[in-house]
PADRENKOL-284585 format. One record per atom (N, C-alpha, C): residue number from 1; residue in one letter; chain; atom name; z, y, x. Coordinates in nm, 2 decimals, decimal comma. Example, Ala and Ser with C-alpha at 12.3 -4.5 7.8 and 13.67 -1.06 7.14 Angstrom:
2
+-----+------+-----+------+--------+--------+--------+
: seq : type : mol : atom :      w :      v :      u :
+-----+------+-----+------+--------+--------+--------+
:   1 :    a :   A :    N :   0,78 :  -0,57 :   1,32 :
:   1 :    a :   A :   CA :   0,78 :  -0,45 :   1,23 :
:   1 :    a :   A :    C :   0,78 :  -0,33 :   1,32 :
:   2 :    s :   A :    N :   0,71 :  -0,22 :   1,28 :
:   2 :    s :   A :   CA :   0,71 :  -0,11 :   1,37 :
:   2 :    s :   A :    C :   0,79 :   0,00 :   1,29 :
+-----+------+-----+------+--------+--------+--------+
//
This chain:
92
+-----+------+-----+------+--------+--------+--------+
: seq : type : mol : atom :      w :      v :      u :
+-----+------+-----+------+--------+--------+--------+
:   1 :    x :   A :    N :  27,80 :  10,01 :  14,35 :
:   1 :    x :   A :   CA :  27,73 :   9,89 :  14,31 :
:   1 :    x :   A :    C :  27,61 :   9,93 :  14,23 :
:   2 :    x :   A :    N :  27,60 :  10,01 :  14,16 :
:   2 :    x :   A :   CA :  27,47 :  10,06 :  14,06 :
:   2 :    x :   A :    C :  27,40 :  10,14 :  14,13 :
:   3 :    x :   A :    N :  27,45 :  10,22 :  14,25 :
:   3 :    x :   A :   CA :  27,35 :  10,27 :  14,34 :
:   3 :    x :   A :    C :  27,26 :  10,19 :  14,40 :
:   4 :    x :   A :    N :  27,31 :  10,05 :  14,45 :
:   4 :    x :   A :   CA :  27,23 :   9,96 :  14,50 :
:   4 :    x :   A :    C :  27,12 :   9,90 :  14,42 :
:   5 :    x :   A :    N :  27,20 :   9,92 :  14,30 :
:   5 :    x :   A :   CA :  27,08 :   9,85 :  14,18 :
:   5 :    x :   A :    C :  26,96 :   9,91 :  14,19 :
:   6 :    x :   A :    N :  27,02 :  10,02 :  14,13 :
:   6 :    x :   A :   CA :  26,88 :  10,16 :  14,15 :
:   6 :    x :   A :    C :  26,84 :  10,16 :  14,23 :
:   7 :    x :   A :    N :  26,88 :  10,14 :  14,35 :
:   7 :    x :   A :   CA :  26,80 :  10,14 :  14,47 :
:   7 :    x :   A :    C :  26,67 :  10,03 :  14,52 :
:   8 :    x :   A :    N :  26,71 :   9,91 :  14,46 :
:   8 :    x :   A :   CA :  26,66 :   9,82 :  14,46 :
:   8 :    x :   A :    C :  26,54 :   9,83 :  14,33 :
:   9 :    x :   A :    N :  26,56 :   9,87 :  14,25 :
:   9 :    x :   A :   CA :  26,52 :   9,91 :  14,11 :
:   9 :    x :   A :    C :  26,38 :   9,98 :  14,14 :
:  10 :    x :   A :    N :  26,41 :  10,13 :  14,22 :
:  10 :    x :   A :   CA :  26,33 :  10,18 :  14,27 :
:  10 :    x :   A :    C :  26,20 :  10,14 :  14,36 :
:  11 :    x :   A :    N :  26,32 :  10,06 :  14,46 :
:  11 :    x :   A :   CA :  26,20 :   9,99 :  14,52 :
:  11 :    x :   A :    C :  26,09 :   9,90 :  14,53 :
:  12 :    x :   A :    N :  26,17 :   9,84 :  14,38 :
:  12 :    x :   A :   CA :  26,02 :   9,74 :  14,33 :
:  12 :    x :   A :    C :  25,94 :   9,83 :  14,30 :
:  13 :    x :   A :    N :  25,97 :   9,91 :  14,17 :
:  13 :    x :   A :   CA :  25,86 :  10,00 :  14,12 :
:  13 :    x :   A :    C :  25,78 :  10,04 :  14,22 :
:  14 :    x :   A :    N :  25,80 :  10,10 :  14,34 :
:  14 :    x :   A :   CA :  25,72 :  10,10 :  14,49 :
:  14 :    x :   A :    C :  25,64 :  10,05 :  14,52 :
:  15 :    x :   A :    N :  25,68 :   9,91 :  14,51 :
:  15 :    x :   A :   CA :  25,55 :   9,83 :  14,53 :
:  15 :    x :   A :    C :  25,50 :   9,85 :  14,42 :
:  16 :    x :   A :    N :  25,49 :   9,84 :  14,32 :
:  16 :    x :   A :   CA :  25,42 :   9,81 :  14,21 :
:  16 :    x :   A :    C :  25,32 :   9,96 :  14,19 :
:  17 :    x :   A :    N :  25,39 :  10,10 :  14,18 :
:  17 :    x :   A :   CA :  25,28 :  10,18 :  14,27 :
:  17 :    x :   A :    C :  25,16 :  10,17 :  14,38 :
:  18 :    x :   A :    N :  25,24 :  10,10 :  14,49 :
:  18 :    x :   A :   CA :  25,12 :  10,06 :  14,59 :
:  18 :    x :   A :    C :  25,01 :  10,01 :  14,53 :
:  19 :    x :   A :    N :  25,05 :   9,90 :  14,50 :
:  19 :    x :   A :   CA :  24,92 :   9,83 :  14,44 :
:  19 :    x :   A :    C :  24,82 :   9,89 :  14,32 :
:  20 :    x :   A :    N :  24,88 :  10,05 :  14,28 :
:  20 :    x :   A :   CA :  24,79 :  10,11 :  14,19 :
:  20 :    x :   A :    C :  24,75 :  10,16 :  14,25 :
:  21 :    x :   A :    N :  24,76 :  10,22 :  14,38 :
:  21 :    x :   A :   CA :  24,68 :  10,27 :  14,49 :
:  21 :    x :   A :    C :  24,58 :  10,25 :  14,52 :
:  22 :    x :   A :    N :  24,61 :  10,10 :  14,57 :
:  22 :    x :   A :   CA :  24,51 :  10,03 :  14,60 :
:  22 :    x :   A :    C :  24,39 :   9,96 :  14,54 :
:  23 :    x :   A :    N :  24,45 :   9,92 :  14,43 :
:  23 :    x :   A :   CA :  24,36 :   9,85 :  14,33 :
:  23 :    x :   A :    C :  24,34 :   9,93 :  14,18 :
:  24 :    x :   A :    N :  24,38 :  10,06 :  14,21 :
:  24 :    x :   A :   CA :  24,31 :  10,14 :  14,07 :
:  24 :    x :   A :    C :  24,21 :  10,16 :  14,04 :
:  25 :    x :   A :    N :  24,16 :  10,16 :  13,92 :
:  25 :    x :   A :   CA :  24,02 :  10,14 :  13,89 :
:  25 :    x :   A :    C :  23,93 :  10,27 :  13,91 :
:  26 :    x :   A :    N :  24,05 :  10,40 :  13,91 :
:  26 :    x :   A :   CA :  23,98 :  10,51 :  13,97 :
:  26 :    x :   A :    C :  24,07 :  10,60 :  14,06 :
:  27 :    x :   A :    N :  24,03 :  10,68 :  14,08 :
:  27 :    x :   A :   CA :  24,05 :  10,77 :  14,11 :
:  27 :    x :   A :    C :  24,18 :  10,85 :  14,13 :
:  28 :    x :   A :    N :  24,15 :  10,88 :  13,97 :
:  28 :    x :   A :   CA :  24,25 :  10,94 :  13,93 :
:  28 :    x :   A :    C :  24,41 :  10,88 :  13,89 :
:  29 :    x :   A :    N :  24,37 :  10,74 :  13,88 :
:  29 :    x :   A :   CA :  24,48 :  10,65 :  13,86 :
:  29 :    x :   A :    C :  24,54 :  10,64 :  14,00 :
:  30 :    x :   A :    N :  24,43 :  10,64 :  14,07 :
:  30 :    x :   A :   CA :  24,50 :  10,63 :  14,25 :
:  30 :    x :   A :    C :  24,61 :  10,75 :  14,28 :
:  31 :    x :   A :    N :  24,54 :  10,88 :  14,24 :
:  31 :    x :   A :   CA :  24,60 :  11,00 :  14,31 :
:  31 :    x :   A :    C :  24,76 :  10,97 :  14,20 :
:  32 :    x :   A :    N :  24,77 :  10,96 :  14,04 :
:  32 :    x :   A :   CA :  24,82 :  10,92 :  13,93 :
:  32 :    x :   A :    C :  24,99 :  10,86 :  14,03 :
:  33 :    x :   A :    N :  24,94 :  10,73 :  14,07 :
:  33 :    x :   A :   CA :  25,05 :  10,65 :  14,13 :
:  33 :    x :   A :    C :  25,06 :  10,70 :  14,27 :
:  34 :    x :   A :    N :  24,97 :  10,80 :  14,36 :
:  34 :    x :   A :   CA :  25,05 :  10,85 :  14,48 :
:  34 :    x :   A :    C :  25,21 :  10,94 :  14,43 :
:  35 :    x :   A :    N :  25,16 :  11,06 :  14,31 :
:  35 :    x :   A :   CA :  25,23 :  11,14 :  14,25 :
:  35 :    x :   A :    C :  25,35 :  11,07 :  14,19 :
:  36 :    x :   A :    N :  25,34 :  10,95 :  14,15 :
:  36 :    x :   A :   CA :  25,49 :  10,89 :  14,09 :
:  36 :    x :   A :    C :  25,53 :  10,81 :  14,18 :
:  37 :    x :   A :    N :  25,45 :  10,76 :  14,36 :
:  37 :    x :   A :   CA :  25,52 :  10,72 :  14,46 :
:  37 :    x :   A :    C :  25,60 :  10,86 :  14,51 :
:  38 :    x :   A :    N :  25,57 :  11,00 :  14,50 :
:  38 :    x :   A :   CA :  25,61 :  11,10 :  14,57 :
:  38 :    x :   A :    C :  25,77 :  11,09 :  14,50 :
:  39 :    x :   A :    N :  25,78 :  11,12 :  14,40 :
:  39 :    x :   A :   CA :  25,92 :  11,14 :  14,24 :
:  39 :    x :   A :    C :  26,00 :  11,03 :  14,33 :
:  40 :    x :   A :    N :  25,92 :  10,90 :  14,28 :
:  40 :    x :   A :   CA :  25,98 :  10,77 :  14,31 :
:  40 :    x :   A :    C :  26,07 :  10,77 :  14,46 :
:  41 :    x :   A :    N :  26,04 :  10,84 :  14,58 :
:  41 :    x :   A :   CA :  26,10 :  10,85 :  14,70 :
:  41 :    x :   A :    C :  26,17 :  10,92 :  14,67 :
:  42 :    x :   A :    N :  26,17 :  11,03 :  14,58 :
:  42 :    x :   A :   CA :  26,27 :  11,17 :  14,62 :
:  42 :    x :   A :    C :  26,40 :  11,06 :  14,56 :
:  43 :    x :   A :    N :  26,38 :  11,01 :  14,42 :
:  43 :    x :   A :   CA :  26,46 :  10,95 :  14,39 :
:  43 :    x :   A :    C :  26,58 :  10,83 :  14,46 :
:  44 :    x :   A :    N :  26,47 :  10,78 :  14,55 :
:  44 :    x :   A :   CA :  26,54 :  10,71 :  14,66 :
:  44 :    x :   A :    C :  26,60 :  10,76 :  14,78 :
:  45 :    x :   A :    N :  26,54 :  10,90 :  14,80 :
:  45 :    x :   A :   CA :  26,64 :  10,97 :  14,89 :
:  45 :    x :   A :    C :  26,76 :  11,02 :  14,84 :
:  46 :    x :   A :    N :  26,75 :  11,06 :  14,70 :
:  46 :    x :   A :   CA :  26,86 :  11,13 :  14,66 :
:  46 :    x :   A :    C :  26,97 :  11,05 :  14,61 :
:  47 :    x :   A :    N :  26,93 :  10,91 :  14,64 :
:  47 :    x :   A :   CA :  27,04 :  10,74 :  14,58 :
:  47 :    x :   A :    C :  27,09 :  10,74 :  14,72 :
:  48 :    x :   A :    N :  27,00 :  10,70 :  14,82 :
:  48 :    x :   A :   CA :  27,09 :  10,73 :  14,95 :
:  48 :    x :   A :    C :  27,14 :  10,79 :  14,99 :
:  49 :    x :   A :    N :  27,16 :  10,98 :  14,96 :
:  49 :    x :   A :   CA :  27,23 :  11,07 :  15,00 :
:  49 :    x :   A :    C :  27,37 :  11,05 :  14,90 :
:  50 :    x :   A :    N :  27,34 :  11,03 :  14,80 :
:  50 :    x :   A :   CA :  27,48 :  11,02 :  14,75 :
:  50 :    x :   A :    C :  27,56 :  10,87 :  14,81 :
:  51 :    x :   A :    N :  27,47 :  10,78 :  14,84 :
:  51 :    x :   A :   CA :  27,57 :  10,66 :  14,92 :
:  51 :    x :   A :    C :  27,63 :  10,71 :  15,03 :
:  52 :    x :   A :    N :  27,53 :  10,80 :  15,10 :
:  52 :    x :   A :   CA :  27,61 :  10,81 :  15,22 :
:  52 :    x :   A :    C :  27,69 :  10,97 :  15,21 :
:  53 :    x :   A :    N :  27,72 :  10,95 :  15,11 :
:  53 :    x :   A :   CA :  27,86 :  11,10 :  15,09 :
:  53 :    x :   A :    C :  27,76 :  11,24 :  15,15 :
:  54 :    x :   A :    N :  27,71 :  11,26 :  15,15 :
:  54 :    x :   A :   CA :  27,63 :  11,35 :  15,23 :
:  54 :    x :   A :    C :  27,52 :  11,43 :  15,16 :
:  55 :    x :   A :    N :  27,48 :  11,56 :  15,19 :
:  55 :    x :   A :   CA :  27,39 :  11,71 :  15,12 :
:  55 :    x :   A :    C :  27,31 :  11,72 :  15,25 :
:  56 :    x :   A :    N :  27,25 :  11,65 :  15,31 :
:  56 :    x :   A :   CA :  27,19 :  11,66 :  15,43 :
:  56 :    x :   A :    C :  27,05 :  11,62 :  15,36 :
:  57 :    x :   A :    N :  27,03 :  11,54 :  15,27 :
:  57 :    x :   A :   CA :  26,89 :  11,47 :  15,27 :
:  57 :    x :   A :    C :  26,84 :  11,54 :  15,14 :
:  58 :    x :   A :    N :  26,89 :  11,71 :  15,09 :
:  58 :    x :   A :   CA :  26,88 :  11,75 :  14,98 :
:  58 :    x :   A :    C :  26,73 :  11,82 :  14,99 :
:  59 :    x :   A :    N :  26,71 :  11,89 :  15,15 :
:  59 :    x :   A :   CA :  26,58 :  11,95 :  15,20 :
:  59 :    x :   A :    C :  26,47 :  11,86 :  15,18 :
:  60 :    x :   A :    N :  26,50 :  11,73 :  15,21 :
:  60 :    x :   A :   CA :  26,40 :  11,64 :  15,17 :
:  60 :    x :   A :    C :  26,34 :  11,61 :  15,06 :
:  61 :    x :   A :    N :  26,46 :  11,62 :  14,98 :
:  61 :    x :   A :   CA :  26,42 :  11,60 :  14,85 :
:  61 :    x :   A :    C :  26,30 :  11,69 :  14,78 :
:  62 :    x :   A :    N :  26,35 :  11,83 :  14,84 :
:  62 :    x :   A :   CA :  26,25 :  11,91 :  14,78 :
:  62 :    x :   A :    C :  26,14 :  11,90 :  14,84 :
:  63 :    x :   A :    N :  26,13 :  11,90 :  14,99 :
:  63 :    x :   A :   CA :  26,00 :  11,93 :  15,04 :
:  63 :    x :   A :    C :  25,90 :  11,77 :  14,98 :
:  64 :    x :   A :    N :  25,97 :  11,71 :  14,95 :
:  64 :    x :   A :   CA :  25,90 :  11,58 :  14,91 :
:  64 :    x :   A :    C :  25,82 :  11,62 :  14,77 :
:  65 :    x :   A :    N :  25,91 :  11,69 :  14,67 :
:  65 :    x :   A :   CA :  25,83 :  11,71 :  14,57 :
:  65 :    x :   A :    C :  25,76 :  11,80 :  14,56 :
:  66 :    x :   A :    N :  25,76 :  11,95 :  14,66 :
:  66 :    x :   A :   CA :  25,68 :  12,01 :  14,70 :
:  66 :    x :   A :    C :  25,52 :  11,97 :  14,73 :
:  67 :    x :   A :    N :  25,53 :  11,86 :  14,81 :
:  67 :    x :   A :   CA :  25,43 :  11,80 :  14,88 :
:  67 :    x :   A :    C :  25,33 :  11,72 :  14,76 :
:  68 :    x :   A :    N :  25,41 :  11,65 :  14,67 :
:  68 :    x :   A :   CA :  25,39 :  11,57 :  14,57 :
:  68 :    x :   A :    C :  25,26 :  11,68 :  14,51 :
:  69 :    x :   A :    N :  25,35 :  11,78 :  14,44 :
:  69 :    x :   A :   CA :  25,33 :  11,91 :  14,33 :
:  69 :    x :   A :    C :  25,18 :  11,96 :  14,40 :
:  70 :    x :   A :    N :  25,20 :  11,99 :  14,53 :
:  70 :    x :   A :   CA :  25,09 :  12,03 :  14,60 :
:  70 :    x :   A :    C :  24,95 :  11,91 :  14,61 :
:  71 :    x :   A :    N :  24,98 :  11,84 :  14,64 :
:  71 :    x :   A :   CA :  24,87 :  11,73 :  14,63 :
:  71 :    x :   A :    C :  24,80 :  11,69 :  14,49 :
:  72 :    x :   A :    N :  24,90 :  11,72 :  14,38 :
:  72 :    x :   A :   CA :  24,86 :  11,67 :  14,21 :
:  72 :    x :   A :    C :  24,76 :  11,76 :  14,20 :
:  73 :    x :   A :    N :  24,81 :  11,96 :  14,26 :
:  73 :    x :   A :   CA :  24,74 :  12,06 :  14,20 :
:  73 :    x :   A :    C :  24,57 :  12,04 :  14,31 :
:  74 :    x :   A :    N :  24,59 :  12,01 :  14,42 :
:  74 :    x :   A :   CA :  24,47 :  12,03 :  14,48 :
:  74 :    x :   A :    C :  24,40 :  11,90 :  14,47 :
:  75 :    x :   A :    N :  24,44 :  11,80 :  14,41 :
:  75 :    x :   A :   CA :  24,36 :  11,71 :  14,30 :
:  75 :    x :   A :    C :  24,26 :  11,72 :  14,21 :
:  76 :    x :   A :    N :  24,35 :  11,82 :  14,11 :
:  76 :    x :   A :   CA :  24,28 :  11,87 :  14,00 :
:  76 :    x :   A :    C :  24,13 :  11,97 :  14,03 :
:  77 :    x :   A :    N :  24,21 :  12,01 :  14,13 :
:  77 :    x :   A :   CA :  24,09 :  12,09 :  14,11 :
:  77 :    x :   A :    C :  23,97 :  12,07 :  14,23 :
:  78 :    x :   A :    N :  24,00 :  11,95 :  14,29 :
:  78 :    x :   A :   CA :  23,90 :  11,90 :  14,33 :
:  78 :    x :   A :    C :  23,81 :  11,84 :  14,18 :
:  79 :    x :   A :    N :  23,89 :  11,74 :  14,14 :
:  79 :    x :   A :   CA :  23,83 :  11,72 :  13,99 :
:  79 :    x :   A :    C :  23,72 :  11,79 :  13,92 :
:  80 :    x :   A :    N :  23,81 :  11,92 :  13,89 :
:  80 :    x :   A :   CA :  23,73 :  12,02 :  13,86 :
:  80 :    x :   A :    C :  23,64 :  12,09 :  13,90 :
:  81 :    x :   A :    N :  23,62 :  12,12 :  14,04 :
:  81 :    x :   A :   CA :  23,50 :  12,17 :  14,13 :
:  81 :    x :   A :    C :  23,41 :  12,11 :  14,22 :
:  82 :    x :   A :    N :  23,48 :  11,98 :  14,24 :
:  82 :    x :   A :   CA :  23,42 :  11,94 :  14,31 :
:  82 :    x :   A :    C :  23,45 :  11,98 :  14,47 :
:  83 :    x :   A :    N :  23,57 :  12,07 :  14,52 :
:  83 :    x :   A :   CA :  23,62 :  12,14 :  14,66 :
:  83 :    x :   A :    C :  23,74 :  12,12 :  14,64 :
:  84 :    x :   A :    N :  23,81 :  12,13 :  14,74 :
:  84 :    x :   A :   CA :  23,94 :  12,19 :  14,75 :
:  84 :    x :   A :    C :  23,99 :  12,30 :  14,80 :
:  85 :    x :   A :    N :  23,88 :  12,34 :  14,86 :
:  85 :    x :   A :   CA :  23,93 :  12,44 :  14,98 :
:  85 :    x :   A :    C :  23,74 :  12,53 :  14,94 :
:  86 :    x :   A :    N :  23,78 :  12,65 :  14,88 :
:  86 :    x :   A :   CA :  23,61 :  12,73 :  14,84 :
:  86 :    x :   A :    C :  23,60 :  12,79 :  14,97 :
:  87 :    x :   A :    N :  23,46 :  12,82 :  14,99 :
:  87 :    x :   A :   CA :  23,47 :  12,94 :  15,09 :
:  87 :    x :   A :    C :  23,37 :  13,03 :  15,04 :
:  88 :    x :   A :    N :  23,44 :  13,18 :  15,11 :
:  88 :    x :   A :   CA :  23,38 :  13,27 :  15,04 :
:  88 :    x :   A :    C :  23,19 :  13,28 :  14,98 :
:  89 :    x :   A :    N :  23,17 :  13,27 :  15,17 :
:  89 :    x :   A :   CA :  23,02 :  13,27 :  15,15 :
:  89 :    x :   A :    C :  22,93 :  13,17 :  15,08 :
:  90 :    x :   A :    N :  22,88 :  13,18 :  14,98 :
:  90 :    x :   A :   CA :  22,80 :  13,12 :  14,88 :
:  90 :    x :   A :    C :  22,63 :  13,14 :  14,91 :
:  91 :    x :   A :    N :  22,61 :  13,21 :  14,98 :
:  91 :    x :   A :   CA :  22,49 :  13,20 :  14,97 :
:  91 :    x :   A :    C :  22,40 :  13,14 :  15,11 :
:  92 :    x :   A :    N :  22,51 :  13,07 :  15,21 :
:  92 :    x :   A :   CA :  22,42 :  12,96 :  15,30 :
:  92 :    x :   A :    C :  22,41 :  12,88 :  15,25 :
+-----+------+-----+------+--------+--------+--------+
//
């Protein structure tokens, strides 16, 4: 019964992410709420795995926050450089 809460719990906060997505006033507030929709899922994968008795949806969990972790860092440093991806040659 309290898994369903949290589950349900979760999935408001969801929406209420989306809509920082969509209607953040920047940027960084946007990428901000993609990164706590990323958490926010693992969290709801990992409420479903334990409903359904099961260590199957544990891979997911990681690669989710993997993906999250990855996207925050090449955020920043778009932020910061203005790139994400340098290339070597600098002088064309």
């Amino acid at each position: 019964m309290i898994w369903n809460v949290a589950l349900v719990i979760l999935s408001i906060a969801m929406v209420g992410f989306l809509y920082r997505v969509v209607k953040g006033p920047s940027a960084a507030d946007r990428v901000i709420a993609l990164d706590v929709m990323g958490i926010t899922l693992a969290g709801i994968v990992a409420i479903v795995s334990i409903l359904l008795n099961t260590s199957a949806f544990l891979d997911v969990i990681l690669l989710i926050g993997i993906l999250a972790f990855v996207g925050t860092v090449a955020f920043a440093k778009f932020l910061e450089k203005g790139v994400v991806i340098e290339r070597g040659d600098r002088d064309r």
